[in-house]
C-alpha positions in Angstrom: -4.5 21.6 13.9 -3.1 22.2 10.4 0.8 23.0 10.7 2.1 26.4 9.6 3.1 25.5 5.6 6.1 28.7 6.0 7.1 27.2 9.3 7.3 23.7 7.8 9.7 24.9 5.0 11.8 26.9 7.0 11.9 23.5 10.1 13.1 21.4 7.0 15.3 23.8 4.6 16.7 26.0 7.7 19.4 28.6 7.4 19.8 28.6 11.2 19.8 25.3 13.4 19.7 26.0 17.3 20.6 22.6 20.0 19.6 23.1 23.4 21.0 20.1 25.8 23.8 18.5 26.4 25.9 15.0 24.8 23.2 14.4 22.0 22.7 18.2 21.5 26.5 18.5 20.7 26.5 15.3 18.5 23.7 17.5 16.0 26.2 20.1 15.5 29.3 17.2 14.8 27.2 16.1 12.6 25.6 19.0 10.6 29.6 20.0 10.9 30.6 16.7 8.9 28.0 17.1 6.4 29.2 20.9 5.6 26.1 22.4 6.8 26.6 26.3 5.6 24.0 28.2 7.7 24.2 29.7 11.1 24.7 27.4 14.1 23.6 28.1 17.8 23.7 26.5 21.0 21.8 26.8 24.7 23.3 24.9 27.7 23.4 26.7 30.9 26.1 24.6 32.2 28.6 24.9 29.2 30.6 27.2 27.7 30.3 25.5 24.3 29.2 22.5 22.8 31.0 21.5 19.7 33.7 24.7 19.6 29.8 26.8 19.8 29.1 29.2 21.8 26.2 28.2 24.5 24.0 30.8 25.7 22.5 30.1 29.1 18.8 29.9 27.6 16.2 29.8 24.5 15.5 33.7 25.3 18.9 34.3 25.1 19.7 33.2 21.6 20.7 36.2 19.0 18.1 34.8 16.4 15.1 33.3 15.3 16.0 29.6 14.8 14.4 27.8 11.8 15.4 24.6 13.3 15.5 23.9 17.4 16.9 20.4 18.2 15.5 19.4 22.2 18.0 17.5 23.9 16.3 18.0 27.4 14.1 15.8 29.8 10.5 15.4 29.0 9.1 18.1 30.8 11.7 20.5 29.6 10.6 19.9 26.3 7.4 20.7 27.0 8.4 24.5 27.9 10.9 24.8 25.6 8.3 24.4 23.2 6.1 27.2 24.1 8.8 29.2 23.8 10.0 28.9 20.8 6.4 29.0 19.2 5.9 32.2 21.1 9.3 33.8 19.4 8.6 32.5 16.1 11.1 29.7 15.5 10.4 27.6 12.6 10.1 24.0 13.9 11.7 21.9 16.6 12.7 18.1 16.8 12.2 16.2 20.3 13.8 13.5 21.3 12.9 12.9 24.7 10.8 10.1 25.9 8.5 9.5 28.4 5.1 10.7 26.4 2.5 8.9 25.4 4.6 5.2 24.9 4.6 5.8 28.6 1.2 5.3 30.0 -1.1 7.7 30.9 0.9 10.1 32.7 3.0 10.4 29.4 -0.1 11.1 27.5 -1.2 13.8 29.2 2.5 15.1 28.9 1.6 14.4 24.9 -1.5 16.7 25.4 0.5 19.4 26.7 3.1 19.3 24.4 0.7 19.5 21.2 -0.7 22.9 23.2 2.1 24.5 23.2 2.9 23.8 20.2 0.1 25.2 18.4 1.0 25.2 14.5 4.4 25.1 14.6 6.2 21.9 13.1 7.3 19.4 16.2 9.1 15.7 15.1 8.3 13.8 18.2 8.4 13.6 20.7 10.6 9.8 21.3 12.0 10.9 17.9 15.5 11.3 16.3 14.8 14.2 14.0 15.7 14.0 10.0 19.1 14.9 7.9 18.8 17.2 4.9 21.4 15.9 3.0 20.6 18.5 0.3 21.5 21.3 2.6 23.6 19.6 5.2 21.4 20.3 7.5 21.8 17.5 10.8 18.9 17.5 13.5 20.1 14.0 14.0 21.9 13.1 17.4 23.9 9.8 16.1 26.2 8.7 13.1 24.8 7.8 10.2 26.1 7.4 6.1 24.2 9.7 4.2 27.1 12.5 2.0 26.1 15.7 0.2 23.8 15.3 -3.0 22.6 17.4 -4.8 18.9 15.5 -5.7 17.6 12.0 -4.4 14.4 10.4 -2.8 13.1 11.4 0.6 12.4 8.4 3.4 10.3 9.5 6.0 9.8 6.4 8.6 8.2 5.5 11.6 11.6 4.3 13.7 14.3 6.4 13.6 16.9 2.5 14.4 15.3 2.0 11.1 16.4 5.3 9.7 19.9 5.0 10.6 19.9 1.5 8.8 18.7 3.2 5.4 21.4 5.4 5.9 24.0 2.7 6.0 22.8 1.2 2.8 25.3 0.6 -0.5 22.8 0.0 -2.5 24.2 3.4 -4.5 20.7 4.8 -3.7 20.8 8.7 -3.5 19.0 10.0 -0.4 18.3 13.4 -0.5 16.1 13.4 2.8 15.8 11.2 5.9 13.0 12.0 8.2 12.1 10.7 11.3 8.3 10.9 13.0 8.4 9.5 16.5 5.3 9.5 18.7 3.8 11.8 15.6 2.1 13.9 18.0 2.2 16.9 16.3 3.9 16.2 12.9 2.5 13.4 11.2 3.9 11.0 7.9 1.4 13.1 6.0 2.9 16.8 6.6 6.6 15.4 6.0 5.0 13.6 2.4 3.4 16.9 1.9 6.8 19.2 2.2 8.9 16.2 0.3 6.2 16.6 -2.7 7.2 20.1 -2.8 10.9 20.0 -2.7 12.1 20.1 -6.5 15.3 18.0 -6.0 13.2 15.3 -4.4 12.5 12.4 -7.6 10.6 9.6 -5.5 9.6 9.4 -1.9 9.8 6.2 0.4 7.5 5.9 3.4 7.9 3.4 5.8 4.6 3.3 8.5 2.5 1.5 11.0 -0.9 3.7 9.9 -1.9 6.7 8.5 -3.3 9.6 10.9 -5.4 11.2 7.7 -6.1 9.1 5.0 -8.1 11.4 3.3 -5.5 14.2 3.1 -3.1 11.5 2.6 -4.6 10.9 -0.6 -4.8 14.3 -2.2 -1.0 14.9 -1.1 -0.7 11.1 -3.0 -2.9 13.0 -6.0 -0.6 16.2 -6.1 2.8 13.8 -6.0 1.4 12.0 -9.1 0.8 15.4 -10.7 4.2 15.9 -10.4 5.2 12.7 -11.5 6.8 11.8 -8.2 6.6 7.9 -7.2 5.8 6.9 -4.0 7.1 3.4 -2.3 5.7 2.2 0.7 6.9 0.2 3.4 4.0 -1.0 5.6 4.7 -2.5 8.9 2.2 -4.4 11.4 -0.7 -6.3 11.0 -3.6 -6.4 12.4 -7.1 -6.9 12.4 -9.7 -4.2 10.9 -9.9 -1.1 13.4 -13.7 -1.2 14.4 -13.8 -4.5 13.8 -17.2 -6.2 12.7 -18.1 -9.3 15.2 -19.3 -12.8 14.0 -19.2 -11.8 10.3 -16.9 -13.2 7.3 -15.9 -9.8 6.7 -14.0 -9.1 9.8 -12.0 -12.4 9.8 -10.9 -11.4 5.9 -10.7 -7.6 5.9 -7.7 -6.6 7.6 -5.4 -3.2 8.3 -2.8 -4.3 5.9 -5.4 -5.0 3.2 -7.1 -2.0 3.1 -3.9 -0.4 3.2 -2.8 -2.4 0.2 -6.5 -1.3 -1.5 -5.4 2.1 -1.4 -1.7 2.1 -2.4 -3.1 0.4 -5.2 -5.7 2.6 -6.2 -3.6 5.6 -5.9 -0.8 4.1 -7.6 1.8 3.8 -4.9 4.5 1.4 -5.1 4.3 -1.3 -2.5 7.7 -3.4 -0.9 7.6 -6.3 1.3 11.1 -6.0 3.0 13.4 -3.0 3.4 15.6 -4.8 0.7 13.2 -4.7 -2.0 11.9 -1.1 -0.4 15.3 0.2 -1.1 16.0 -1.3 -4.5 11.9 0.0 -5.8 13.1 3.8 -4.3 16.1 3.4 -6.9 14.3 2.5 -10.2 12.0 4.7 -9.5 14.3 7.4 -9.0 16.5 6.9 -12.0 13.4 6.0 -14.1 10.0 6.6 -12.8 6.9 4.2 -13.5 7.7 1.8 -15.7 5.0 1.6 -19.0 3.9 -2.0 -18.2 5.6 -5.5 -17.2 7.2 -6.5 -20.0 10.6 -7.3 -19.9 13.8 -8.6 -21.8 17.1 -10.3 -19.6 20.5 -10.9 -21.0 23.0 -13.1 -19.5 25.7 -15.2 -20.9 25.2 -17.8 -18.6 22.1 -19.9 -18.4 22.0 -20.7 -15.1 21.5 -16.9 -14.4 18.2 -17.0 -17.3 16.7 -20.4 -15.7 17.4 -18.9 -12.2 15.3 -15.2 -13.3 12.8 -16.6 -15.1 12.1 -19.1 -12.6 12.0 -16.4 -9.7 9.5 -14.4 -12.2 7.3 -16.9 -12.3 5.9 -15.4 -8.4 5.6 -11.9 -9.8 3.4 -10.2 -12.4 6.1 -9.3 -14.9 5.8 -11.4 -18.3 9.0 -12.2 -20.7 7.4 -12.3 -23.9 8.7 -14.4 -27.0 10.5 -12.6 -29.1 9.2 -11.8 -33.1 10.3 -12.9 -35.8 11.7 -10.2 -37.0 13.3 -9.6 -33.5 15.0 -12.8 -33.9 16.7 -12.6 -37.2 18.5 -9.1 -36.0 19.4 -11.0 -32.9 20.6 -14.0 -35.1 22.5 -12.3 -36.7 24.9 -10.7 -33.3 25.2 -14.3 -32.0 26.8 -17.7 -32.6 24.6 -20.2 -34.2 24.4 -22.3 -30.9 22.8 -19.7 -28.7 18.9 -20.3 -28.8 16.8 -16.9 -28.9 14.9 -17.1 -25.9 13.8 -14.7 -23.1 15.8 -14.5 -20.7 18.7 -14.9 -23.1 21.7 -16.7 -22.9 24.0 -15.0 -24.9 26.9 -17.4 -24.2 30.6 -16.4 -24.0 31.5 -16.3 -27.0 31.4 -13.1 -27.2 32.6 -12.1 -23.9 34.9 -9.6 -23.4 34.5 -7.8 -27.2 33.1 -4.5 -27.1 31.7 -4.0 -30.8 30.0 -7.8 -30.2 28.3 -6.9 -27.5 27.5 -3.8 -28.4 26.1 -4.7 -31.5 23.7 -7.7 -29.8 22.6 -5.3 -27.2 21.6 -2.5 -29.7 19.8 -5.7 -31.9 18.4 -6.4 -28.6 17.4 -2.7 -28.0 15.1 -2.9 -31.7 12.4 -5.1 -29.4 9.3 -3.4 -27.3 9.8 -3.8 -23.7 9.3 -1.6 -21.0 12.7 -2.7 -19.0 15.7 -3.8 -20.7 17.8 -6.0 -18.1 21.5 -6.8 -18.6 22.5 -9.6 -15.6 26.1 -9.2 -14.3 27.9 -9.9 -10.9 31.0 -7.7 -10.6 34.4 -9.0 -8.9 36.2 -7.3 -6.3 39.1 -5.2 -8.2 41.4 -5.9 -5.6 41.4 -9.6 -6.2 40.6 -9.7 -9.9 41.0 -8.3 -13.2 37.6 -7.0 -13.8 38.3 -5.4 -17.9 36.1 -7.8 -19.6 32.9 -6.5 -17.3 33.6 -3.4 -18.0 33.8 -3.6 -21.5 30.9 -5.3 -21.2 28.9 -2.8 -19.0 30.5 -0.4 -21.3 28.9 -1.4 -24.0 25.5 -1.8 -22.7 25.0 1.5 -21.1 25.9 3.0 -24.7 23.9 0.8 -26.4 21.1 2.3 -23.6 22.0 5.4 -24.3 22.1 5.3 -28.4 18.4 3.6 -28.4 16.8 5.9 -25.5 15.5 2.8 -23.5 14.9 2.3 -20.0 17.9 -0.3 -18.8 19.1 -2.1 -15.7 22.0 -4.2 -14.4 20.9 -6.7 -12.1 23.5 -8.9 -10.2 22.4 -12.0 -9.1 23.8 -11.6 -5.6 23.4 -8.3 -3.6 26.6 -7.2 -3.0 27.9 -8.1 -6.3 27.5 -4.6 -7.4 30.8 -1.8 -6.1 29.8 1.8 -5.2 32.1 2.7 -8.1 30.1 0.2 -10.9 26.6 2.0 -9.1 27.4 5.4 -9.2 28.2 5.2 -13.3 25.4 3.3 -13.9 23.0 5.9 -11.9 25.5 9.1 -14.0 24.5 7.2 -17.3 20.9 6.6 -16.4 21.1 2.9 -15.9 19.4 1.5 -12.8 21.9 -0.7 -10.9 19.9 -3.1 -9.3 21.0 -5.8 -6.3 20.2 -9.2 -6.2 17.4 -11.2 -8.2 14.2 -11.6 -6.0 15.3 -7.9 -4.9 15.2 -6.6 -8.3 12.4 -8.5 -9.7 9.9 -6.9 -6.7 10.9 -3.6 -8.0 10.7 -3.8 -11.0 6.7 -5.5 -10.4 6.2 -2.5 -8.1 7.0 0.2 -10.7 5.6 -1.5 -13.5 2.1 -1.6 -11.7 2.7 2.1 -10.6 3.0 2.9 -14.6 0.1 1.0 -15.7 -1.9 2.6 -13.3 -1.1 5.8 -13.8 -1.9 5.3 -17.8 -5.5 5.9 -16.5 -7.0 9.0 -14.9 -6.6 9.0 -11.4 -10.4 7.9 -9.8 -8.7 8.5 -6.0 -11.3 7.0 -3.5 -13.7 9.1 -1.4 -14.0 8.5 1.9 -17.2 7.5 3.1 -17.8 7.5 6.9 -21.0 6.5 8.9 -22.8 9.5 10.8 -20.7 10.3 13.5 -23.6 10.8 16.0 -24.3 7.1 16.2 -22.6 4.4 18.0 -22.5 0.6 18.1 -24.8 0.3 20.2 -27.3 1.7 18.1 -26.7 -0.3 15.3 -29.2 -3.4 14.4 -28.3 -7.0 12.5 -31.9 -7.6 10.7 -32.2 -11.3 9.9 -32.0 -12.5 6.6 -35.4 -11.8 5.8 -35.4 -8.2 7.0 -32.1 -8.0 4.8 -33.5 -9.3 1.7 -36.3 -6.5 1.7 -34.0 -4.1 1.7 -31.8 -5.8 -1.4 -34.9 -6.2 -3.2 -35.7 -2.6 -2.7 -32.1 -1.7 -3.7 -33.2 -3.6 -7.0 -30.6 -6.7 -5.5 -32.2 -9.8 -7.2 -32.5 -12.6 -4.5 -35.1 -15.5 -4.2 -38.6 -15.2 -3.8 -39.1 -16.5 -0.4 -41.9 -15.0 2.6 -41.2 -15.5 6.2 -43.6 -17.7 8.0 -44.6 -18.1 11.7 -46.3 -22.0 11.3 -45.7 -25.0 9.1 -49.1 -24.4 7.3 -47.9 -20.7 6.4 -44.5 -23.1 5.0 -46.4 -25.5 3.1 -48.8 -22.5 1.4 -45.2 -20.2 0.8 -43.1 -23.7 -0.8 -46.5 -25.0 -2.8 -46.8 -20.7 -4.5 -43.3 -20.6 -5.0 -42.4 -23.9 -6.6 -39.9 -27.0 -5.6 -37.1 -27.2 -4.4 -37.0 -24.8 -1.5 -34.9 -24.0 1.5 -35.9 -23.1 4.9 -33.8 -20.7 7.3 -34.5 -19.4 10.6 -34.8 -15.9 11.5 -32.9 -14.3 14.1 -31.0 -10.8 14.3 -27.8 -12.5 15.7 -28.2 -15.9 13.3 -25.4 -15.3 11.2 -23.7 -18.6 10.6 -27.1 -20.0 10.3 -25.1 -23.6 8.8 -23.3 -24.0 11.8 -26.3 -24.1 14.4 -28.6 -26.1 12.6 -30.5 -23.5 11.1 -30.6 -24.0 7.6 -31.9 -26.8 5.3 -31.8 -26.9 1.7 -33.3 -28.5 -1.6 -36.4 -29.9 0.3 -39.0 -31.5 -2.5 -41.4 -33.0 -0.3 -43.8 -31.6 1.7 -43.2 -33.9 4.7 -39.3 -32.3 4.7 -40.4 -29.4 5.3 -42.9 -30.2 8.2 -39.7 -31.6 9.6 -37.6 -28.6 9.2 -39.9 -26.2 10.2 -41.4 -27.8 13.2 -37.8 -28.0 14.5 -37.2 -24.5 13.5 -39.4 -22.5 15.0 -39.0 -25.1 18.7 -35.8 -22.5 18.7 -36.3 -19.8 16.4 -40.2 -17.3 16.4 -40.4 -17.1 12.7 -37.9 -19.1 9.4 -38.1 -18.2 5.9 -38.8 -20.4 3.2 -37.6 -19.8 -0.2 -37.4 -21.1 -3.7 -33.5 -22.8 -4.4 -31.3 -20.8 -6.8 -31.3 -23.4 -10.1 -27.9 -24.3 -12.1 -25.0 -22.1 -10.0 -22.0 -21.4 -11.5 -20.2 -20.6 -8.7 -20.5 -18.8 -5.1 -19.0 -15.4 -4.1 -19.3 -13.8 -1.3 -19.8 -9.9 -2.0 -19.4 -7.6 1.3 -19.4 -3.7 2.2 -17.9 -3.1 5.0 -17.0 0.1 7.0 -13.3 0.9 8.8 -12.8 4.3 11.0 -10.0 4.8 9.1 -10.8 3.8 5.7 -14.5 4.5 5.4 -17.0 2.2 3.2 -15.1 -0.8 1.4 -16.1 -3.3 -1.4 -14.7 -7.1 -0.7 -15.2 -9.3 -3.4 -14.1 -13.3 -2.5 -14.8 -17.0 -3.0 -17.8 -17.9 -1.4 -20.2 -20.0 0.3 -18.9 -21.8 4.0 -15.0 -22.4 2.4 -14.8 -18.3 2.4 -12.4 -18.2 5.5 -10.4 -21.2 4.5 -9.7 -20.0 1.1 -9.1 -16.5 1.9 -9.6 -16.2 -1.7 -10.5 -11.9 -1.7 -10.2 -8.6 -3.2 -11.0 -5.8 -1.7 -11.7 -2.2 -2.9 -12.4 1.1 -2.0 -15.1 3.6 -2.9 -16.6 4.6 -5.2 -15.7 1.5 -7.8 -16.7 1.6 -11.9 -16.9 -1.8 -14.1 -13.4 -2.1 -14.8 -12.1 -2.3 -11.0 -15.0 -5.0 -10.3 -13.6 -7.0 -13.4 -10.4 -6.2 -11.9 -10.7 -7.7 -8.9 -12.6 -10.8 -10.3 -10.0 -11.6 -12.6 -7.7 -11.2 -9.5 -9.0 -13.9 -7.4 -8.1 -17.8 -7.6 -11.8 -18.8 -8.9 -11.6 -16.9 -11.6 -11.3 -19.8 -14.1 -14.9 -21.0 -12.8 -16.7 -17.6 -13.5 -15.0 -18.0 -17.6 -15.6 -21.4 -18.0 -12.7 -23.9 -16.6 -12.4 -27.3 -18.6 -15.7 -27.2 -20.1 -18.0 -26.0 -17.4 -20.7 -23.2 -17.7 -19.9 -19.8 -18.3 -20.8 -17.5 -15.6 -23.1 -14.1 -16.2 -20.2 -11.9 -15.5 -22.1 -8.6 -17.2 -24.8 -9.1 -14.5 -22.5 -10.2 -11.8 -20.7 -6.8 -12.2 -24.1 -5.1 -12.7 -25.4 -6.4 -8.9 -22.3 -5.8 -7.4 -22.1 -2.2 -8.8 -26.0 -1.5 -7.7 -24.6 -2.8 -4.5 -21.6 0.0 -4.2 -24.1 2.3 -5.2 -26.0 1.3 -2.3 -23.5 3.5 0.0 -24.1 6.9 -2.0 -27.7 7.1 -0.8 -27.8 5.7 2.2 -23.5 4.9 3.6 -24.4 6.9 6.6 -26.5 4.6 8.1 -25.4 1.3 6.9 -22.5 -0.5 8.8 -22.3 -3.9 6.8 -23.9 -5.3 3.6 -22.6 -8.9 3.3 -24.1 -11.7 0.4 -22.4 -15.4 0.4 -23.0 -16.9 -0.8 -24.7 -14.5 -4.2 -24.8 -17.6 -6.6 -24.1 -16.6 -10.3 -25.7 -18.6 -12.8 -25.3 -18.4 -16.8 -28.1 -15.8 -16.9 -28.0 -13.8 -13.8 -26.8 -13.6 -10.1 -29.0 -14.0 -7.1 -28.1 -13.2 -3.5 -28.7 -16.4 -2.0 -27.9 -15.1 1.9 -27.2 -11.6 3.3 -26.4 -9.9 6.3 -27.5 -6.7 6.9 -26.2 -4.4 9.7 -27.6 -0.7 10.0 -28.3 2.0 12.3 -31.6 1.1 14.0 -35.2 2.1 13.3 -33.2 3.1 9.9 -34.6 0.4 7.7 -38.1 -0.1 8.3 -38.4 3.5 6.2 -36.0 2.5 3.7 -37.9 -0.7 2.9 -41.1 1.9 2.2 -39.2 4.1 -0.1 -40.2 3.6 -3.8 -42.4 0.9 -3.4 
C-alpha cells in the first residue's frame, strides 16, 4: 500500500513527538531534549508519573493531541495495537522498536502481517528498528546516544542497521548530517519512501543510502530520476552478496550475474555514486555535498613533498581518475611561482621552499588554478595544536582556499592519513567551500565516484524500464530448446549463426556437411545439453568424411538427433552475449569473454534495459579483452559496427517478445573482421511459445 505523502512529512518534520514505554521511551525525550527539539513533547506510561520531567498519561487515547510522531517502546504485541490506534486518530507516523517480527520465525511473521494491517497508510519505521534523528529540527525518535548537533542543511543517511547508524553519527569526518534514518524489518516503510521524503526536503544537498536490496526498484528509479532533477547526488552503500534471485540453473549466466552486479548496473545507469566501505561512503557523501558531481576525472595534486605525489599517483593508478600532463603554456605560469629545481609534474611536488609564505603560495596555487581540471587537490596532514605550532599550515591552507575562491574552482584538501584533518581545519574548509577530505585511498574513491556521477549526468537520463516475464507462468512451464531449436529462433530474430540442419542418421550428416561445405562441427541435441564440451557432445573442424561417421555414430548411441554445421572461418575473438531475467531487476544484457574460460575469467558487463550503441560500446570497452576486439600487437581487427548491431537486435529481442522469454545466451558468438556469428545458444522460454514464433515472418 502507498504511504500517506501528508502523513510522511508530518512523521519526519513533526511539531509534536509522543513516547509510549518505559527506559528507551524516556531516553527519546533526553535526547530530542539535548538536541533543542522546539515542538510539543508527550508521554504515555501507565505506571509513571513522568518520564523525562513529562507528564505521562495512562494511555494513547488519553493524550491531548494528535501526535505527528509516536515513538513504541512496548512489547511486540503491544505495538501491534498501539498501531491501530494511532492510525485510527490520525497521528502522523510511528517508529517501532520492538522485536520479535518477522527475524523471528513464522510466528513473528504473522505478527509482521498484522502490524502492516493496522497500519494501513500511515508511515511505520520498523518494526526491530531504532527510528531516525532530524537534526534539522531536533527532532529525536532515537532511543540511544549518538553525535549528530543542530544544522541547519546536510545529507540525509537512511540505512538498513540502526548499530550502523549510530556509527555514522559518531563520525569526525566534518560531514554535515542533516537526517539519520533508520528502516528496520521495512515492513511498512521501506528505503524508497524515506529517499522519496529526503528528495523533497530543501535543506537536504546529497543523500546516502546504505542497503541489503531494494523492495521497488522501479519506483526506486523515478524517485532516483526526480533527485537528479533536482541536482541531488545519491551514494550508495550496498551490503550482501549473493547470487541472482531466481536464479537460472546450469547456465553461464547464473554463475556470473549476481545481486550485487545488477545492483551496480543500475546505480550506474542512473548515476548514483557507489562506495565500497563506510570510509569511502562517508568521505563520497561530503564532496558531493560541498560540490555535487564532478565534470569528469581530471585532476591536479599539490604537495611539497614527493613522497605524498609518488604515494597518490601510485594509489590512482586502481581508479579511473587521470592526472594529465600539464601544457605548455600551463608550465611556464607555473615556472615562473617555483624554484628552478622543482620538475612540473602532476602530482606536483612543489618543494619547501616556499613553505610557510603566503603570497608564494598563493601565487603558485592561483598559476595552478589557470589549468582545466575538474578537482583541484591541495595534500596536507595537520598537526595537533596542542603539541605543535601549526602557523605555517595555515598560512598555507590560507592561501589555497583564497586562491579557490579568487578562480571559482572546485578544490579539496586531502590528508594523507585520516585523522590528520581537526574538526576546526574541516569546518573552514566546508564555510569556504573547500572539500576536506580524509586519507588517500578514502579520497581518491570519492572523488572516482563523483566524477562518474557528473559524466553521467552530462547525458540525458535513459533510466531503464523494467521488463518482467508474464506473471501467469511459472518455472515449470518454461522449456530449454536445444541448440538447434534456438538457432531457428535467432535466425528468425535476423541473429546470424551458421548454416547447419539437424540430422537423425549419419547419411542425413554426410548429405548436410557435403551441401554446406568443410570444415564442420557436429553437436548433439538435447533440451538439458547445455555444456555440451563437457559430456562429450561436441566435435569440431571435422574435414573428412570418415570423422564425422565417427562423431555421429557415437552421437546419436546417446543423444536422438545432433546438428551438423559449417565452422565459423578466421575468429577474432569469442564473447559470450546473454539476456537474462531477475524478479527484481527484470530483463538484463551481459556482455563477457567467451567461449569455455567464461567462468574463470569472470571477464563481464552487464546492463539493463533497453540499451542504445553507445552503452554496448560501453561495456565492450569496459571488459579486459577489449584490446583483441581493436587489434592488440598486430592482430585482426574485430567487426565491432556489427558486433554492436547483433547484440542490439538481440536487446531488441525483449520488446516483442520479453514476456515469454526467460534466457537468451550465445558463447561463444565468434566475431570475425566482417561480421559476428552466434556459434552456440541457449534458449529458455515459456513452452509451446516458440514453435509459433519460429513461423512468424517467414
Amino acid at each position: 500500500m502507498q504511504l500517506d505523502r501528508d502523513r510522511l512529512l508530518r512523521f519526519l518534520n513533526p511539531k509534536s513527538i509522543a513516547v509510549v514505554g518505559g527506559r528507551e521511551s524516556e531516553r527519546v525525550l533526553e535526547q530530542c531534549a539535548k538536541l533543542s527539539y522546539r515542538g510539543i513533547l508527550w508521554a504515555v506510561n501507565p505506571n509513571q508519573p513522568e518520564l523525562a520531567g513529562i507528564p505521562c498519561v495512562k494511555h494513547i487515547n488519553e493524550l491531548p493531541g494528535i501526535p505527528d510522531a509516536v515513538f513504541l517502546g512496548i512489547s511486540a504485541d503491544q505495538s501491534v495495537d498501539s498501531v491501530g490506534l494511532l492510525k485510527a486518530m490520525g497521528a502522523g507516523g510511528v517508529v517501532c522498536l520492538a522485536s520479535g517480527f518477522k527475524e523471528a520465525g513464522k510466528p513473528g511473521e504473522e505478527r509482521q502481517e498484522q502490524l502492516v494491517q493496522a497500519a494501513g497508510s500511515m508511515p511505520v519505521l520498523g518494526p526491530n528498528c531504532y527510528g531516525y534523528i532530524n537534526a534539522l529540527t531536533g527532532a529525536v525518535l532515537f532511543p540511544d546516544q549518538h553525535g549528530l548537533c543542530r544544522v541547519d542543511q546536510g545529507v540525509a543517511i537512511i540505512t538498513a542497521s540502526g548499530n550502523l547508524g549510530i556509527n555514522f553519527t559518531l563520525q569526525q569526518r566534518n560531514l554535515p548530517i542533516a537526517w539519520l534514518i533508520t528502516v528496520g524489518n521495512q515492513a511498512v516503510m521501506g528505503i524508497e519512501d524515506a529517499l522519496e521524503a529526503a528528495v523533497e526536503c530543501v535543506n537536504i544537498q546529497a543523500i546516502g543510502l546504505h542497503i541489503e536490496g531494494l523492495r521497488d526498484v522501479p519506483r526506486f528509479i523515478q524517485i532516483a530520476e526526480n533527485a537528479r532533477e533536482k541536482g541531488i547526488v545519491i551514494i550508495v552503500l550496498k551490503a550482501g552478496k549473493s547470487e541472482i534471485g531466481s536464479k537460472i540453473a546450469k547456465s553461464h549466466t547464473a554463475v556470473l550475474a549476481g545481486e550485487s552486479r545488477l545492483y551496480s548496473a543500475l546505480f550506474q545507469r542512473l548515476g548514483i555514486g557507489q562506495a565500497d566501505t563506510a570510509e569511502e561512503f562517508l568521505e563520497a557523501l561530503k564532496l558531493a555535498y560541498v560540490h555535487g558531481p564532478l565534470e569528469g576525472n581530471r585532476l591536479v595534486s599539490m604537495s611539497c613533498s614527493g613522497g605524498e605525489a609518488s604515494l597518490l599517483a601510485d594509489l590512482a593508478s586502481y581508479r579511473n581518475v587521470q592526472f594529465p600532463a600539464f601544457t605548455p603554456e600551463h608550465e611556464s605560469l607555473l615556472g615562473e611561482t617555483l624554484n628552478n629545481y622543482v620538475v612540473l609534474s602532476n602530482p606536483l611536488d612543489y618543494h619547501t621552499f616556499i613553505w610557510g609564505d603566503f603570497d608564494r603560495t598563493h601565487r603558485m596555487f592561483s598559476a595552478m588554478m589557470k589549468g582545466d581540471f575538474d578537482l583541484f587537490i591541495l595534500i596536507i596532514d595537520f598537526p595537533d595544536p596542542e603539541r605543535c605550532d601549526d602557523s605555517d599550515w595555515r598560512k598555507t591552507l590560507r592561501a589555497y582556499v583564497e586562491a579557490c575562491r579568487e578562480h571559482q574552482v572546485k578544490g579539496a584538501v586531502v590528508s594523507s592519513l585520516s585523522e590528520n584533518i581537526t574538526c576546526e581545519i574541516g569546518k573552514y574548509l566546508i564555510d569556504n567551500r573547500v572539500v576536506p577530505l580524509q586519507g588517500m585511498n578514502q579520497a581518491l574513491a570519492a572523488i572516482e565516484s563523483l566524477s562518474q556521477v557528473g559524466m553521467e549526468w552530462k547525458s540525458p537520463m535513459q533510466p531503464p524500464r523494467m521488463s518482467f516475464l508474464d506473471p501467469s507462468t511459472s518455472s515449470v512451464h518454461r522449456e530449454s530448446l536445444d541448440e538447434h531449436a534456438s538457432k531457428q529462433l535467432l535466425e528468425n530474430w535476423r541473429i546470424p549463426v551458421p548454416p547447419g540442419e539437424r540430422v537423425h542418421s549419419i547419411p542425413e550428416a554426410l548429405e548436410t556437411a557435403s551441401k554446406i561445405g568443410f570444415p564442420v562441427a557436429v553437436k548433439a541435441l538435447g533440451s538439458n545439453l547445455e555444456h555440451k564440451s563437457e559430456t562429450g557432445g561436441v566435435m569440431i573442424g571435422l574435414r573428412e568424411a570418415k570423422q564425422i561417421e565417427t562423431g555421429v555414430q557415437r552421437m546419436l548411441g546417446m543423444w536422438q538427433s545432433v546438428r551438423v554445421e559449417k565452422m565459423v572461418a578466421d575468429p577474432v575473438v569469442e564473447l559470450m552475449v546473454s539476456i537474462s531475467h531477475d524478479s527484481h531487476f527484470g530483463h538484463f544484457l551481459m556482455i563477457g569473454a567467451g567461449g569455455t574460460l567464461v567462468e574463470m575469467t569472470d571477464d563481464v558487463q552487464l546492463l539493463l534495459l533497453p540499451v542504445d550503441d553507445e552503452q554496448i560500446l560501453g561495456a565492450l570497452r569496459a571488459l579486459k579483452i577489449w584490446p583483441l576486439l581493436t587489434g592488440y600487437r598486430g592482430r585482426k581487427h574485430a567487426d565491432l559496427e556489427e558486433l554492436v548491431h547483433v547484440i542490439r537486435k538481440m536487446a531488441g529481442v525483449m520488446s516483442t517478445y520479453g514476456q515469454n522469454i526467460y534466457e537468451i545466451e550465445i558463447n561463444p558468438l565468434i566475431v570475425s573482421e566482417s561480421g559476428a556469428v552466434a556459434a552456440d545458444a541457449l534458449i529458455r522460454v515459456n513452452e509451446n511459445e516458440w514453435k509459433s514464433w519460429i513461423m512468424q515472418d517467414r
